[in-house]
C-alpha positions in Angstrom: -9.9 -3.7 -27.0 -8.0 -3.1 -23.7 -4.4 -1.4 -23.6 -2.0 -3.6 -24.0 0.4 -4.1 -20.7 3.4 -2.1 -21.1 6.9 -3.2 -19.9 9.1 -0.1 -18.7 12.5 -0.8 -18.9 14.9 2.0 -17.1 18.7 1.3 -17.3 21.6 3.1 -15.4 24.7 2.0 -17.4 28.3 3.2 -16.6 30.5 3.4 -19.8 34.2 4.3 -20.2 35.4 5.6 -23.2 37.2 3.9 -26.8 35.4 1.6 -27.3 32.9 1.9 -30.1 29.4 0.9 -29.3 27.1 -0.9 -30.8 24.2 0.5 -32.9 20.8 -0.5 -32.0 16.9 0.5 -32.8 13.8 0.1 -30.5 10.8 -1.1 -32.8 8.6 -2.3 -30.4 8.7 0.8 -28.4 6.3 3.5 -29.9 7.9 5.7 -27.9 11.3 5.2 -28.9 14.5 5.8 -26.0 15.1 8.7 -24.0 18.7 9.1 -22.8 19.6 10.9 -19.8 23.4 12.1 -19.3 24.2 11.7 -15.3 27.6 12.0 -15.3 30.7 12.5 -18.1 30.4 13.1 -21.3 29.2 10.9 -24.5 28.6 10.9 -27.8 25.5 9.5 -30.1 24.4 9.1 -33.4 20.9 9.0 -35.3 21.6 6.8 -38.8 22.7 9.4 -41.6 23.2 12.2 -39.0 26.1 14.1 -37.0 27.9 12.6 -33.9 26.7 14.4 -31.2 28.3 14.9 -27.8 26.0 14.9 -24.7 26.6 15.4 -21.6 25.3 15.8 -17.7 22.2 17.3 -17.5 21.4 16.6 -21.4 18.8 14.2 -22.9 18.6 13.0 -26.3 15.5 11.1 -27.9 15.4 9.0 -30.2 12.5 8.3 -32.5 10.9 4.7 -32.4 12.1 2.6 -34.7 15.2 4.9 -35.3 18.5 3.6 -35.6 20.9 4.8 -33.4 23.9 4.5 -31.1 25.4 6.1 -28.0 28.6 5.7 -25.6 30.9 7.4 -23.7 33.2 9.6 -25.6 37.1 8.3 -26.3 39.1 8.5 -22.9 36.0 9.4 -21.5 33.4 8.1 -18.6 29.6 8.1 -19.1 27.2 7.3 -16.9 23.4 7.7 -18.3 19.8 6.3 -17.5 17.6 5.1 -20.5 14.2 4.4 -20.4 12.4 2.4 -23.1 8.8 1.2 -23.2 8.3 -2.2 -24.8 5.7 -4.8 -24.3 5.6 -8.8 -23.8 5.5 -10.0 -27.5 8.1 -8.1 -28.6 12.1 -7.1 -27.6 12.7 -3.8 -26.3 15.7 -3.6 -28.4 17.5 -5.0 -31.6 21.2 -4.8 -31.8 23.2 -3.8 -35.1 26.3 -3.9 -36.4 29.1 -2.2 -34.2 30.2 1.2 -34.6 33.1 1.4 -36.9 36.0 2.8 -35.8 36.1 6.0 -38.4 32.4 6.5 -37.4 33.5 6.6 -34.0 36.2 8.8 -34.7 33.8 11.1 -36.4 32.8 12.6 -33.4 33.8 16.1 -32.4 36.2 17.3 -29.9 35.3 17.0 -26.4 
């Protein structure tokens, strides 16, 4: 059977801060995301786990299929590329439910 074709998708986004984001998962990517931190400082989240801050230089990966979420942190700018694999049959992502407000607020001091 030949490989199938692969659609990479690489994003520069430019986020400012308090607003939560919403959480998301990447099932038809086998190799999940990989966020890279350019500029300012965010925050992200694996489903169960800490908020994390990230920031410039940092890179965060998340595990295929792994629900998730990341944003700029509260009064904050964040500018980061992320690069998903995906293919034609299926979406590179699928959004969730937003990012409450106290789960947002969970995040530590930055």
């Amino acid at each position: 059977m030949p490989p199938r074709p692969l659609v990479l998708v690489l994003r520069r986004s430019g986020e400012g801060g308090g607003i939560p984001p919403a959480g998301h998962g990447h099932g038809a990517d086998p190799l999940g995301q990989t966020v890279f931190v350019t500029e300012g400082v965010g925050l992200c989240q694996r489903r169960g786990g800490p908020v994390e801050v990230i920031r410039p230089g940092g890179r965060v990966l998340f595990e295929a299929d792994e629900e998730h979420w990341h944003g700029a942190a509260p009064n904050r700018l964040m500018v980061h590329l992320a690069i998903d694999e995906g293919d034609a049959d299926h979406d590179v992502v699928h959004w969730l439910s937003p990012v409450t407000d106290a789960e947002y607020a969970a995040a530590p001091a930055v």
